[in-house]
KOLNUMAR-971371 format. One record per atom (N, C-alpha, C): residue number from 0; residue in one letter; atom name; x, y, z. Coordinates in steps of 0.1 Angstrom, whole numbers. Each point is the difference from the previous one (the first is absolute). Layout:
BEGIN
 num residuo atomo    px    py    pz
 NUM       A    CA     X     Y     Z
...
This chain:
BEGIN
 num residuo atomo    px    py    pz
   0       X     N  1195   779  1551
   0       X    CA    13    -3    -4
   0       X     C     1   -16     0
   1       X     N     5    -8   -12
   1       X    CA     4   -11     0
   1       X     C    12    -4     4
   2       X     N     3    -7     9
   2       X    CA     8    -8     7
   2       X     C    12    -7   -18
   3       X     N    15     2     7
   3       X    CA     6    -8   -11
   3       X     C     3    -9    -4
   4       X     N    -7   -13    11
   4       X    CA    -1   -12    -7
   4       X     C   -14    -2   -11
   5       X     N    -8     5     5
   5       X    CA   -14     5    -9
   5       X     C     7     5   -15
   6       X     N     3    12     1
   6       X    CA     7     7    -9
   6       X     C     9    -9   -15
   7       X     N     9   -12     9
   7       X    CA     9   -10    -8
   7       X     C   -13    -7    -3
   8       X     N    -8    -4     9
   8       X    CA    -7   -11   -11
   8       X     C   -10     4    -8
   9       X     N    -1    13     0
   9       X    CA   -13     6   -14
   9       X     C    14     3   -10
  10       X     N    11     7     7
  10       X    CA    11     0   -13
  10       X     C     2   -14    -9
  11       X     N    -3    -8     9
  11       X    CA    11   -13   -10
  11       X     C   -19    -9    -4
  12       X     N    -9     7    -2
  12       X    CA   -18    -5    -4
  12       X     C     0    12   -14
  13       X     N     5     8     3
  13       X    CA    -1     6   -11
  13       X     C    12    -2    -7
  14       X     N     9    -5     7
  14       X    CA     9    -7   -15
  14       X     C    -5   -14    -4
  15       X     N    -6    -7     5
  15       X    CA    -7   -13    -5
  15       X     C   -12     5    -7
  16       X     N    -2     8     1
  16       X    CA   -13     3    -8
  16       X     C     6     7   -14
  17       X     N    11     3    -2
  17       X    CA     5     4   -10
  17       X     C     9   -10    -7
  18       X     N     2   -10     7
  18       X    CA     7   -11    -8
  18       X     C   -13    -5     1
  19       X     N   -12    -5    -2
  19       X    CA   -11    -5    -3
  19       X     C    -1     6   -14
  20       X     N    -1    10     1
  20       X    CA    -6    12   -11
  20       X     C    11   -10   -18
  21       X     N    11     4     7
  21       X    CA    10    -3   -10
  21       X     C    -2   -15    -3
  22       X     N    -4    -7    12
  22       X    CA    -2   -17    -3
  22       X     C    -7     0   -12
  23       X     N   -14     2     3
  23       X    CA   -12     3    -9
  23       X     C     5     5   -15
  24       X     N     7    11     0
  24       X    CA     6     5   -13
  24       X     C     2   -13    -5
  25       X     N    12    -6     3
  25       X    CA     7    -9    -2
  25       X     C   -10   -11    -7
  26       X     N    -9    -4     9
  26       X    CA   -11    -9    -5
  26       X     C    -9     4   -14
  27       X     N    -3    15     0
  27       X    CA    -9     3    -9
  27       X     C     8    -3   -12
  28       X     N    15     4     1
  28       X    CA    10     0   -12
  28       X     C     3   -14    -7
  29       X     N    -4    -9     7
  29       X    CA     0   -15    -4
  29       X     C   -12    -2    -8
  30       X     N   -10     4     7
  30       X    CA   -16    -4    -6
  30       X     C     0    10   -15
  31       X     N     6     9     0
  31       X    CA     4    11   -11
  31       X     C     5    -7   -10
  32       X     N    13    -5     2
  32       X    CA     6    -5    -9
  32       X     C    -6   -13    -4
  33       X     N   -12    -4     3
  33       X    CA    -4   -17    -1
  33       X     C   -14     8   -11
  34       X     N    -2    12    -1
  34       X    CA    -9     6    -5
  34       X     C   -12    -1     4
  35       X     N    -2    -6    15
  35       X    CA   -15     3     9
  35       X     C     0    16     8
  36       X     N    -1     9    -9
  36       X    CA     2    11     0
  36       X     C   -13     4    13
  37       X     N   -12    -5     1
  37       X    CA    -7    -4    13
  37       X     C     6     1    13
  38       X     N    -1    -9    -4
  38       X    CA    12    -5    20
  38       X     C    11     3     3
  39       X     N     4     7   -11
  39       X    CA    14    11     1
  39       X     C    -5    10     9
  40       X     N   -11     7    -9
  40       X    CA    -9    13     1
  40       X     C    -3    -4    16
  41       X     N    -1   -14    10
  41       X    CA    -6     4     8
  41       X     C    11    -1    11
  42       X     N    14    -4    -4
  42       X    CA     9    -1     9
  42       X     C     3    13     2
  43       X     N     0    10   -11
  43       X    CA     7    15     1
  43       X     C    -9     5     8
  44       X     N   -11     0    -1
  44       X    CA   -15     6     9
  44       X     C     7    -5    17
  45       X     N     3   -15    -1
  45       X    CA     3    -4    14
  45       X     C    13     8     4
  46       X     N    10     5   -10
  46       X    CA    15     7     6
  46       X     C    -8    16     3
  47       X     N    -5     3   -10
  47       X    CA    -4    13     7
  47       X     C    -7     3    12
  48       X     N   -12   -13     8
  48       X    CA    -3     2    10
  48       X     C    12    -3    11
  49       X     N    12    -1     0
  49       X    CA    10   -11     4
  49       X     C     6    21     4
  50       X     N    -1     1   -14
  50       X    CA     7    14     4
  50       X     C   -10    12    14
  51       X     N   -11    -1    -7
  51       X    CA   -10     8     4
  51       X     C     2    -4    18
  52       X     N     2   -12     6
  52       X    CA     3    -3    14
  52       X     C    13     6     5
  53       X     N     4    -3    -7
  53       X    CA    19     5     3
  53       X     C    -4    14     2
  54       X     N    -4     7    -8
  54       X    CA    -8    18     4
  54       X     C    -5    -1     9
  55       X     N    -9    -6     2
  55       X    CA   -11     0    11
  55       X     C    13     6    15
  56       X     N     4   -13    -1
  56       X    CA     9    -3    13
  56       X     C    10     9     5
  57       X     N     2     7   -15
  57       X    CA    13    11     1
  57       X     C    -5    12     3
  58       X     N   -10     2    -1
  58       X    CA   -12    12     1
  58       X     C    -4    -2    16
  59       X     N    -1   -11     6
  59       X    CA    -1    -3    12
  59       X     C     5     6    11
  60       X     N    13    -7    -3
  60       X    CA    16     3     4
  60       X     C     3    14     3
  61       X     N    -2     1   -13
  61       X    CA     4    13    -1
  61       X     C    -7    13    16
  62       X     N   -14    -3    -1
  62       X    CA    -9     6     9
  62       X     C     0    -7    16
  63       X     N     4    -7    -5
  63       X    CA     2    -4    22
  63       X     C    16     4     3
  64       X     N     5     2   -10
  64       X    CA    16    13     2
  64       X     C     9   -18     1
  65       X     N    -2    -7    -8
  65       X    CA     8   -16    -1
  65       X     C    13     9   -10
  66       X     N    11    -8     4
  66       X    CA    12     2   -10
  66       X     C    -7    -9   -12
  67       X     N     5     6   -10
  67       X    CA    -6    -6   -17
  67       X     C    16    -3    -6
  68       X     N    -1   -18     3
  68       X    CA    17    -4    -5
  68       X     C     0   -10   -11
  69       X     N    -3     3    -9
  69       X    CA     3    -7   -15
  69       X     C    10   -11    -1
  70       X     N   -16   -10    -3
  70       X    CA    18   -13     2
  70       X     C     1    -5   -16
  71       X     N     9    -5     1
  71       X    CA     4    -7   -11
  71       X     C    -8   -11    -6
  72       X     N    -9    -5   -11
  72       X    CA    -5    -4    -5
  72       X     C     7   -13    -6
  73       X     N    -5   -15     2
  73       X    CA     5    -5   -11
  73       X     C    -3    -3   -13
  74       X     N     7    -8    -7
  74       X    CA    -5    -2   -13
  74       X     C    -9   -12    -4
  75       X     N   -12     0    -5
  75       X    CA   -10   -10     1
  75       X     C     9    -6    -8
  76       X     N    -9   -12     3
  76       X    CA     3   -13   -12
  76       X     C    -8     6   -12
  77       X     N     8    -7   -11
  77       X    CA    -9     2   -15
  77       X     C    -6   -12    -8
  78       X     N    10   -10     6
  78       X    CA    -3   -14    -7
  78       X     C   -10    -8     8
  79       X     N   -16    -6    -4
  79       X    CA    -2    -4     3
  79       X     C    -4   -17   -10
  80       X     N    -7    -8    12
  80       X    CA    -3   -17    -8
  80       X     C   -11     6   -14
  81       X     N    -9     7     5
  81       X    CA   -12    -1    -4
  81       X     C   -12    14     9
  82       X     N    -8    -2    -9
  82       X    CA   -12    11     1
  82       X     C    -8    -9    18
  83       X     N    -1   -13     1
  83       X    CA     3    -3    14
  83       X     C     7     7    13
  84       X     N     9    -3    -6
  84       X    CA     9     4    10
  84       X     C     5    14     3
  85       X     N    -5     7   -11
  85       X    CA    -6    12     3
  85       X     C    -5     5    14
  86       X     N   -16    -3    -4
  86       X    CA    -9    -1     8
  86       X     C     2    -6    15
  87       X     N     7   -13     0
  87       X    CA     2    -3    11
  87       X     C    11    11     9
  88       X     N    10     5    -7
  88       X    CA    14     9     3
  88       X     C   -12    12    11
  89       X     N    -4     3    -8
  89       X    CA    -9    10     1
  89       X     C    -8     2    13
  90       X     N   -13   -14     2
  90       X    CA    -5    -2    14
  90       X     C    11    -3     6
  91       X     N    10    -7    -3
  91       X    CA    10     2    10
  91       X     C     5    10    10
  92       X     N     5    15   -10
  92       X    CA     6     5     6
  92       X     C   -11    13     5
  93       X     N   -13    -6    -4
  93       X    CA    -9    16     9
  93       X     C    -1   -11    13
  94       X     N     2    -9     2
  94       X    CA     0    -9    13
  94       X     C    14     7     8
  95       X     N    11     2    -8
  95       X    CA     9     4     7
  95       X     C    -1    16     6
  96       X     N    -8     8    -8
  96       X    CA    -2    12     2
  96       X     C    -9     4    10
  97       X     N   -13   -11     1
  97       X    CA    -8    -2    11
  97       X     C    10     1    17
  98       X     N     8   -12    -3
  98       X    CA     7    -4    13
  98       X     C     9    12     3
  99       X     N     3     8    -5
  99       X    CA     8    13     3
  99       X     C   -10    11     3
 100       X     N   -10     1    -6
 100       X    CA    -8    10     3
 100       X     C    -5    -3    18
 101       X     N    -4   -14     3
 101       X    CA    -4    -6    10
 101       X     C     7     2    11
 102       X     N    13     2    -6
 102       X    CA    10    -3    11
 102       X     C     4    14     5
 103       X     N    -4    12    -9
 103       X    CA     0    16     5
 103       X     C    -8     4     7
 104       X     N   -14    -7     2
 104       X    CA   -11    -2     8
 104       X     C     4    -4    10
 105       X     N     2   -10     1
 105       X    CA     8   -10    15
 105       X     C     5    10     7
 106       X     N    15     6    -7
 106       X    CA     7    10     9
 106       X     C    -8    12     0
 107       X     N    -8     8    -3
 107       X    CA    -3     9    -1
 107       X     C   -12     2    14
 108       X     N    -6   -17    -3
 108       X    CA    -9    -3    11
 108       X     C     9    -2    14
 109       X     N    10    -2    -1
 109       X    CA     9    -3    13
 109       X     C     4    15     9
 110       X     N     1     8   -13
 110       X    CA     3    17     6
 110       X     C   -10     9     2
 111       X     N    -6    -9    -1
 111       X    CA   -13    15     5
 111       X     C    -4     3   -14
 112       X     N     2    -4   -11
 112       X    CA     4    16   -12
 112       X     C   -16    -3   -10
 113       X     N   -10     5     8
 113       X    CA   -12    -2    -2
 113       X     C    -2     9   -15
 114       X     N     8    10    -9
 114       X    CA     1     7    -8
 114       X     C     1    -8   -13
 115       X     N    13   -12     4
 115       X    CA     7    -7    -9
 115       X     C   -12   -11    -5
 116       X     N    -6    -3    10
 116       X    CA    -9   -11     0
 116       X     C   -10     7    -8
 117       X     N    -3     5     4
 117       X    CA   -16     7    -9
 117       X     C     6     3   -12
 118       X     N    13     4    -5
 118       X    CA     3     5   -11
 118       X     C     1   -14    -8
 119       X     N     2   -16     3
 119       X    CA     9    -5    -2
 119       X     C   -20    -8    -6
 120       X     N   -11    -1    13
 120       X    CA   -10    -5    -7
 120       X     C     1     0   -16
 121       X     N    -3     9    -4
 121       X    CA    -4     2   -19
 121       X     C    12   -11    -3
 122       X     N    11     0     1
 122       X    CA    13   -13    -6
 122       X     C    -7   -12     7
 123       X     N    -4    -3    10
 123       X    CA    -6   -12     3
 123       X     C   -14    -5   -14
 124       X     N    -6     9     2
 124       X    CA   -11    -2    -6
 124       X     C     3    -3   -16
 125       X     N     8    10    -3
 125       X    CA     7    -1   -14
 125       X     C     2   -16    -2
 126       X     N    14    -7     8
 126       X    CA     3   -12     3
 126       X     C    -7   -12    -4
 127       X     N   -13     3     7
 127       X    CA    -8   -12    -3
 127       X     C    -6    -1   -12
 128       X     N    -5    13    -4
 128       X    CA    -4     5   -14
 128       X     C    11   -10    -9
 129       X     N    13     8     4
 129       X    CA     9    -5   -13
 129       X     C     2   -19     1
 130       X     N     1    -3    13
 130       X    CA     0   -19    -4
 130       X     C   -14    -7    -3
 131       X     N    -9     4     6
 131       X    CA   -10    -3    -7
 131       X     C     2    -4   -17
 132       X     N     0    16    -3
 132       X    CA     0     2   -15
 132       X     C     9    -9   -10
 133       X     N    16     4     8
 133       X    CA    13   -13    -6
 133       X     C    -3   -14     3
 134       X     N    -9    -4     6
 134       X    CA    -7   -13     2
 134       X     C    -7    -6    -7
 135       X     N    -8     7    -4
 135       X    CA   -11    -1   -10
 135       X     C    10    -2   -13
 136       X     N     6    10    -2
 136       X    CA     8    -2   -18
 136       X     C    12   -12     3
 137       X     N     1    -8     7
 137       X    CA     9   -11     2
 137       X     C   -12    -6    -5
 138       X     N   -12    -5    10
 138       X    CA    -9    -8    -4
 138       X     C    -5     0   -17
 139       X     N    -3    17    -3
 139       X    CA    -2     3   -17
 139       X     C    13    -6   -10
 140       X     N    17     4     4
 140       X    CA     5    -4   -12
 140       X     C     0   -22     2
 141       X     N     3     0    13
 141       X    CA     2   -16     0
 141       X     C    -9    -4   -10
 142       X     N   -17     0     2
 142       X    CA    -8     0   -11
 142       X     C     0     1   -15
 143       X     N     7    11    -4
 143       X    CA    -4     7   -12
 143       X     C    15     0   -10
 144       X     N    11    -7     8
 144       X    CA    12     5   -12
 144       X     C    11   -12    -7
 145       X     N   -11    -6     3
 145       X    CA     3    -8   -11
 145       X     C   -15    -6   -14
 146       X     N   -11     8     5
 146       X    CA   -10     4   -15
 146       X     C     1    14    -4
 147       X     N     8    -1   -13
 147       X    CA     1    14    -4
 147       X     C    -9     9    -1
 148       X     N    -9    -6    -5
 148       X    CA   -14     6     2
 148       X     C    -3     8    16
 149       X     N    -6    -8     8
 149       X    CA     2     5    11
 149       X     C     9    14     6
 150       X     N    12    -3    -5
 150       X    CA    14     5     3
 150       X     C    -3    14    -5
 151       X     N    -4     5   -12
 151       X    CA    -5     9    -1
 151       X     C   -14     6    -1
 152       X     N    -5    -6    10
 152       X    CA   -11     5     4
 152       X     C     4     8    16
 153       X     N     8    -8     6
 153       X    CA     8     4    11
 153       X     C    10     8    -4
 154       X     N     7     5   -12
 154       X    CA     6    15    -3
 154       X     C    -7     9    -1
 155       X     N   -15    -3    -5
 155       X    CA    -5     9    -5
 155       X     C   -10     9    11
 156       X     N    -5    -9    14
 156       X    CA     0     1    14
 156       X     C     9    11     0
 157       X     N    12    -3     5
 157       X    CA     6     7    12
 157       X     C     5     9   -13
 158       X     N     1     6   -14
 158       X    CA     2    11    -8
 158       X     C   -11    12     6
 159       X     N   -12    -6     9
 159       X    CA   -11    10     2
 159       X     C     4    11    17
 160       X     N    13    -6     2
 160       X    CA     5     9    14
 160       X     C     5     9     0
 161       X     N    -6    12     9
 161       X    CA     4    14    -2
 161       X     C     7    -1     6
 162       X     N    12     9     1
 162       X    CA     3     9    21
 162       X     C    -7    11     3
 163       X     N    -3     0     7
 163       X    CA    -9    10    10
 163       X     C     9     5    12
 164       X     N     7     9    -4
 164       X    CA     3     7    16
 164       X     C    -8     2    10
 165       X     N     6    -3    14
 165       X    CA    -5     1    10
 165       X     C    -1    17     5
 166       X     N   -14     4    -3
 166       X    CA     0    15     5
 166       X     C     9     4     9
 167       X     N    -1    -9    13
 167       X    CA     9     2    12
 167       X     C    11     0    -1
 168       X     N     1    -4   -14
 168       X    CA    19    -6     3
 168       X     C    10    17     3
């Protein structure tokens, strides 16, 4: 059994992980409309894994007998500077999703809730996976988007990303 402060902060991680999902939309929908139909393709790949976590977590919940309390979602931004600032938005906010994940660890490590923790590894590991990666494509568009050329060679990259469900999920 998960404790209810446990319980509120995978509730309100799986709502950040669903306003991520929607963020991402948001972003692919920009790179869409700019016709880098690419990097669109890889933002939606990134909302679906966005979603795929929010399951994960609710499926969790669900099984250590957690109340499952749906929060309200906000509305991403749509307007951005630039295909930059994108990218930067982006490692940004898996930085912020990092520090919430961390922080369900902290407490979960404070309560004993050795379940939460082991469940919570795979999002750790995910975590670093994901800044890594958003780190890298900061470093790739800074480079590449202002030679067109380049620019689409880097649509043509990230057009090659599947989603892959997580068996486990």
């Amino acid at each position: 059994m998960v404790s209810e402060k446990i319980a509120k902060l995978i509730n309100e991680q799986i709502a950040h992980e669903q306003y991520a999902a929607q963020y991402y939309l948001s972003m692919s929908a920009w790179f869409s409309s700019k016709d880098l139909d690419g990097i669109a393709n890889y933002f939606r790949v990134q909302s679906k894994e966005e979603l795929m976590h929010a399951d994960k977590m609710f499926d969790y919940l669900n099984d250590v007998g957690g109340e499952i309390i749906i929060g309200e979602i906000a509305k991403p931004p749509h307007e951005f500077e630039n295909a930059t600032d994108i990218f930067e938005k982006a490692l940004a906010h898996e930085k912020i999703v990092t520090k919430s994940i961390f922080n369900i660890v902290k407490n979960a490590n404070e309560e004993g809730d050795f379940a939460t923790t082991s469940f919570l590894q795979w999002f750790i590991n995910e975590q670093v996976e994901e800044e890594a990666s958003a780190s890298q494509l900061v470093t790739k568009i800074k480079m590449v988007c202002d030679n067109p050329s380049a620019l689409y060679l880097f649509d043509q990259e990230l057009a090659q990303r599947v989603f892959t469900p997580d068996p486990t999920a």
